[in-house]
Each structure stands twice: as C-alpha cells, then as structure tokens.
C-alpha positions as CSV (number, residue, x, y, z in Angstrom):
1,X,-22.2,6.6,17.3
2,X,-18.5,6.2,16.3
3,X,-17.0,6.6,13.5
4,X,-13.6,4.9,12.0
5,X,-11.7,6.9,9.2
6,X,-9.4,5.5,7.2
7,X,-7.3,5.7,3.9
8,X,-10.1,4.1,1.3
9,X,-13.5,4.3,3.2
10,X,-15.2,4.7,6.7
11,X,-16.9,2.5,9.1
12,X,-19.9,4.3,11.3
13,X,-21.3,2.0,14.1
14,X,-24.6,3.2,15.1
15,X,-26.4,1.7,17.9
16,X,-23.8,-1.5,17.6
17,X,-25.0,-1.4,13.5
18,X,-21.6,-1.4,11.4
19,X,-21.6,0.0,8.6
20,X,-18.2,0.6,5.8
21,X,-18.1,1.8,2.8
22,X,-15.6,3.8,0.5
23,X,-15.4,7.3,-0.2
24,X,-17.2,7.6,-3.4
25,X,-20.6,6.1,-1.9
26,X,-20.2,8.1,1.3
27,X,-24.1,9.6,0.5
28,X,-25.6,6.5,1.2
29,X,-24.5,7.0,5.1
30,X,-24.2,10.6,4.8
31,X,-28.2,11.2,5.5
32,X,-28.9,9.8,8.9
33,X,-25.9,10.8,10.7
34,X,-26.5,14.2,11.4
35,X,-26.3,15.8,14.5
36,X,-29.1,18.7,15.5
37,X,-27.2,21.9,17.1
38,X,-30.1,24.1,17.2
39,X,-33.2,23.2,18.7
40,X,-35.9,22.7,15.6
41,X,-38.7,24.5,15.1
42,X,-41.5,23.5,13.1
43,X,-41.4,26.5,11.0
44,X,-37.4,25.6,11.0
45,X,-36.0,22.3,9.6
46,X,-32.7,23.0,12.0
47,X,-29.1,23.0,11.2
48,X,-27.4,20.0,11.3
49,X,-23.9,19.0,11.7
50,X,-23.2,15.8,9.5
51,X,-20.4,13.8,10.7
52,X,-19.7,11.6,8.1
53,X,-18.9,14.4,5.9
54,X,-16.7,16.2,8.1
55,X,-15.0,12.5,8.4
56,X,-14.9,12.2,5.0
57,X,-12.8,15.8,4.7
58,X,-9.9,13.6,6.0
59,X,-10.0,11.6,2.2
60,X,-9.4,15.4,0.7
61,X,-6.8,16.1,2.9
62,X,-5.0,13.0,3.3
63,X,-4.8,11.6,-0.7
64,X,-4.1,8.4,-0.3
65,X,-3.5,8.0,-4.3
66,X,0.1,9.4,-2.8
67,X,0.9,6.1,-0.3
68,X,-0.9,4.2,-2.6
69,X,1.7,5.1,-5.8
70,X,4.6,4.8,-3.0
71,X,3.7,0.7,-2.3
72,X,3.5,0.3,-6.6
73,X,6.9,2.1,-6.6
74,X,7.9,-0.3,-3.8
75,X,6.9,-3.5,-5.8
76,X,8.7,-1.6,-8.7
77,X,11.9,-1.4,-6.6
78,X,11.4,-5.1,-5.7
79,X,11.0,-6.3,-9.0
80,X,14.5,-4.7,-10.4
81,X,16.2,-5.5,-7.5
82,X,15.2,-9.1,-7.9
83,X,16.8,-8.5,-11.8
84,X,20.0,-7.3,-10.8
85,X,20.2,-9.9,-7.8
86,X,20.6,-13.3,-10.7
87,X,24.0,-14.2,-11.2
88,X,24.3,-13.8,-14.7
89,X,22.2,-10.8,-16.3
90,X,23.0,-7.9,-18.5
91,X,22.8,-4.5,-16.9
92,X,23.2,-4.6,-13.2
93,X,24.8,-1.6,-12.5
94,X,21.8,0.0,-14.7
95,X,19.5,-1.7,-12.6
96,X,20.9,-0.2,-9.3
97,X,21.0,3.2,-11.1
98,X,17.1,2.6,-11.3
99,X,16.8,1.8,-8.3
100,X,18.7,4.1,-6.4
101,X,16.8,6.9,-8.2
102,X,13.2,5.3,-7.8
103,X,14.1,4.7,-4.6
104,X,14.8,8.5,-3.5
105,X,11.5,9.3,-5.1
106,X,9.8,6.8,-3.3
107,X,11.2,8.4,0.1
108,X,10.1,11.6,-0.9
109,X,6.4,10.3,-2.6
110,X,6.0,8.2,0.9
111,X,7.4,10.8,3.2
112,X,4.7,13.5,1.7
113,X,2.3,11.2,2.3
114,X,2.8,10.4,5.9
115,X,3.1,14.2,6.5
116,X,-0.1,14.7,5.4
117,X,-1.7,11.7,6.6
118,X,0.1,12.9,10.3
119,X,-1.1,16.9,9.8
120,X,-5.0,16.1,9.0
121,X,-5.1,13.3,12.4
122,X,-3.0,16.0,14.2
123,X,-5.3,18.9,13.1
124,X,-8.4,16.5,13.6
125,X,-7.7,15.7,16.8
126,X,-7.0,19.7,18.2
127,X,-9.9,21.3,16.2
128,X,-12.6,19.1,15.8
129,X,-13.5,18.3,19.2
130,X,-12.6,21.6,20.7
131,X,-15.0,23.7,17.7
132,X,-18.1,20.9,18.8
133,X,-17.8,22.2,22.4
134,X,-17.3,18.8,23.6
135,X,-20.2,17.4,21.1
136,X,-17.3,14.9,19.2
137,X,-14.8,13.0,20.6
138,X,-11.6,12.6,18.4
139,X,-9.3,9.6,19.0
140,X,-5.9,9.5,17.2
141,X,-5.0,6.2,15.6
142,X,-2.0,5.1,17.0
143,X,-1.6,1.5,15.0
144,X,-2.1,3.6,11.5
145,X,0.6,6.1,12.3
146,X,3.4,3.8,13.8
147,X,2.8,1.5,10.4
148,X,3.6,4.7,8.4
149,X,6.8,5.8,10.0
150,X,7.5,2.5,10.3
151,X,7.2,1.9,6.4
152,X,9.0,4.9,5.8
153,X,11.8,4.3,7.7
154,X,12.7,1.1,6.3
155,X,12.0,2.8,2.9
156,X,15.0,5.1,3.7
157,X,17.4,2.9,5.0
158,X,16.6,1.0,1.4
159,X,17.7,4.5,-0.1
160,X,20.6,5.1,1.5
161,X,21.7,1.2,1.1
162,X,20.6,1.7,-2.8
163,X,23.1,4.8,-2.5
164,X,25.8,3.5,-1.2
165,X,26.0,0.6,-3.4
166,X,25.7,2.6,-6.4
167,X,28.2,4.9,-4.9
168,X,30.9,1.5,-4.2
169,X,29.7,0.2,-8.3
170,X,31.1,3.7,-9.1
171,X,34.1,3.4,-6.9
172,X,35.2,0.2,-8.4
173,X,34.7,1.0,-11.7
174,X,37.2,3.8,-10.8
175,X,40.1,1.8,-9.7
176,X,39.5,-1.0,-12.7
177,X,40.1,2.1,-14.7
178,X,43.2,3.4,-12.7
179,X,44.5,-0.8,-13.0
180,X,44.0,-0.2,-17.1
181,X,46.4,2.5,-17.6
C-alpha cells in the first residue's frame, strides 16, 4: 500500500487499485486501510493503526487555504498591474502603492505557507517512520517542495521590484517638486 498526500486530497494505491479523493470524504477510504499492531484475539477486536488518518493529519497541519489565498492575491497583483501597465489611465502611482503593499503580504501569506507545508513533510518524514518501528516508509516530495520555493522566490523578487518602483515614483515626484519652486 502507498499512499500520496497532497495539498487538497490523497491517493492510496492498494494492491495496484488507485484510489483519490479530497479531504472531507477521507471516511470513505479511512475503513479498510488499517494496519493491525497487536495480534487479535477473538475476545479482542485489536488495535489498529489507520494510515489514512495519520496522512490526513498533514491537511491540519499544512492549511492549504493559506497558499491557496496567496495564488488569488497573485492574480490580484496581476490584474492591477495589468491596470497601471495601459498608457493612458488615471491612478498609476495608486496602483503601484496597491501593489507594492499586496505584494509584501503576499510574501509573507506565501512564505507562512511554505514553512508549514516544509515543517509537517520534514516532521513526517523523522517521526513517522521511526515511531512505526520500520512498519511505514515516509518519502519526501521533492517536486512539491522545489515548486514552493520556487513560487516564493519569484514572488519576492516581484516585492522588492514593486518596492523599488514605488520607491523611484516617490523619488521623482520629489525632484518635480524641487523643479517647481
């Protein structure tokens, strides 16, 4: 059995039978995936050690409502930047304002994100299989986590470039009013 975790759902394959499905109908799969730790009786039903909810924990730790409000802000972003980019529009240096700040929140709402996305794989990965004496076998993602620092380093050098344009919009504003008087 393997099972593949991810942001909105889980896929178990079973005996080469693949099976997703999102979080909030994980009790479907949630019955037939247990794992028996203690020999059962038949005055004793046994204990068992369900692995689809213990993958399923990663949803709790992970909230993926965070990265998923990050990529709205990104369209956000997109969209005014698109505004102030036409030649001839009213408000461009509001725009970039509005950018610039949604952009710094969008480094912090997608960097909190990816911390915990990296913490629960990271804690996953050194507890889980060591606590099942050998029983589970964690594998780390590596595709999932180079996408997320990936993401979130363009997102910063978008911040820092939102910046430093609003910075140089101030700057010129500055000397137009030094040229005035």
């Amino acid at each position: 059995m393997s099972i593949r975790v991810g942001y909105l759902g889980l896929c178990v394959n079973l005996a080469g039978n693949l099976t997703c499905t999102s979080y909030s109908a994980i009790g479907e799969l949630s019955n037939s995936t247990g794992l028996n730790l203690i020999p059962i009786t038949s005055k004793d039903n046994g204990k068992q050690l369900n692995l689809i909810l213990l993958a399923a924990t990663f949803n709790r730790i992970c909230h993926p409502r965070i990265l998923m409000a990050a990529v709205i802000m990104t369209l956000l972003i997109l969209a005014i930047m698109l505004y102030g980019a036409l030649y001839i529009v009213p408000g461009k240096l509001i725009a970039r304002k509005i950018v610039c700040f949604l952009s710094i929140v969008n480094v912090l709402v997608w960097g909190l994100g990816s911390m915990l996305q990296h913490e629960a794989v990271n804690t996953a990965f050194k507890i889980i299989g060591p606590s099942s004496m050998g029983l589970i076998q964690v594998v780390v993602g590596k595709r999932a986590e180079a996408m997320t620092w990936t993401a979130f380093t363009f997102i910063l050098i978008l911040s820092i470039g939102s910046i430093f344009q609003v910075y140089k919009d101030l700057k010129v504003d500055e000397t137009q009013i030094d040229m005035k008087v």
